[in-house]
N, C-alpha and C positions, 0 to 999 in steps of 0.2 A: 504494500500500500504506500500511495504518496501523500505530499500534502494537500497535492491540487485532488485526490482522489476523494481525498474525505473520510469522515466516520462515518459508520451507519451507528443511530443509537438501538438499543433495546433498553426494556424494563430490568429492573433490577429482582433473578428469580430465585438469589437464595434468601435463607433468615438471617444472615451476616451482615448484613448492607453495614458498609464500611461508617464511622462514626466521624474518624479525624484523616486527615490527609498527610500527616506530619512522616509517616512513613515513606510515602513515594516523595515528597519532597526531599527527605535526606538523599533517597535512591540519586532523584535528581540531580543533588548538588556534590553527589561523589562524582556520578557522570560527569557534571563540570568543572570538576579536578581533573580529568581526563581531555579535556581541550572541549570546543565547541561542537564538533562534530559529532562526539560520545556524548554531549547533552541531547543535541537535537534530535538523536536518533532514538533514546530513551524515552525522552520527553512526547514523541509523537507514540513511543510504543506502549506507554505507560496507559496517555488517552484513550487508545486502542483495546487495552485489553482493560480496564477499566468500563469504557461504556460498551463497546463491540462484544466482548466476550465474558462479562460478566464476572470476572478477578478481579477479588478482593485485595484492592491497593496496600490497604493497612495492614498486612499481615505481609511479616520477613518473609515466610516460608513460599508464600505464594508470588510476592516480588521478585525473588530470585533467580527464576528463571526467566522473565521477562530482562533482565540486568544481563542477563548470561547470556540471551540470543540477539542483543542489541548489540553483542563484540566485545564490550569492554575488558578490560584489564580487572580480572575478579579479584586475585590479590591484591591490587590497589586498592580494590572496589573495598574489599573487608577489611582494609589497615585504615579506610579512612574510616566508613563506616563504625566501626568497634572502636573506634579513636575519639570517638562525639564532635569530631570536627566538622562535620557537613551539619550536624542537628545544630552547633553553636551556630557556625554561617546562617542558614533558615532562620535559624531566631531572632539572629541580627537585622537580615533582608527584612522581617517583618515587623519587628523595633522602629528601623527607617522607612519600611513602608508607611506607618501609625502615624510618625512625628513628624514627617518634609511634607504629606501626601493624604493625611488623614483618611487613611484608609482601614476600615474599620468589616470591611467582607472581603471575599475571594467568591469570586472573580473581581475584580475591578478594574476597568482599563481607565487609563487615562490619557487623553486627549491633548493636543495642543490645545493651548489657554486653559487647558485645568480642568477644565469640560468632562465629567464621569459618569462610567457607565457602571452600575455596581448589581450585582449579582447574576444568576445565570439567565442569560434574558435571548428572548427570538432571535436570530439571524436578522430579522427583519430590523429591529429595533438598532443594529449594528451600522447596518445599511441607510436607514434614515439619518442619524444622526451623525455618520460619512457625509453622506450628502449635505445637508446642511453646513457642515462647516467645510464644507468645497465649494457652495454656490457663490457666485460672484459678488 
């Protein structure tokens, strides 16, 4: 799958549904200890098997294969992981998210001039307010 491909979502069919994200985010940011290109392949696979295929983010056991077929460097992947260095990083990213950006959910994107888009919202609602601040 690509980016230009897309997800397909499904509902969510176990009794697990994941509670916090804070696992696949460390995933992530060992991946990018690993350069950019081990994030962004993670990051997209994470997505993926998160909504597409119904893995449970939250959980080591279930993440680790997802880590493992994205390429990465798994010994990296566990000296950083087991290290609490990616979970400090995250905590920080999200420290500075709070205080520069008042950002107080995930998702939130933010816009030139400041302009926010905060939680999981239409494609559509993405696309309007693109437009908007492109119109002349």
């Amino acid at each position: 799958m690509t980016a230009s491909e897309g997800i397909t979502y499904r509902l969510w069919e176990r009794a697990d549904f994941p509670t916090w994200s804070l696992p696949a985010l460390e995933a992530g940011k060992c991946a990018s200890f690993q350069g950019e290109a081990s994030f962004e392949q993670l990051h997209l696979s994470l997505y993926e098997a998160f909504f597409a295929q119904g893995v449970n983010i939250a959980l080591r056991e279930e993440l680790l294969p997802i880590v493992r077929a994205a390429g990465l460097d798994m010994d990296q992947f566990h000296a950083d992981w087991d290290s609490g260095r990616a979970r400090a990083a995250v905590l920080q990213d999200y420290a500075t998210a709070q205080q520069e950006h008042q950002v107080r959910a995930i998702p939130t994107v933010i816009l030139d001039g400041g302009q926010k888009i905060v939680g999981a919202v239409p494609y559509g609602e993405y696309r309007r307010t693109l437009e908007k601040l492109l119109a002349p």
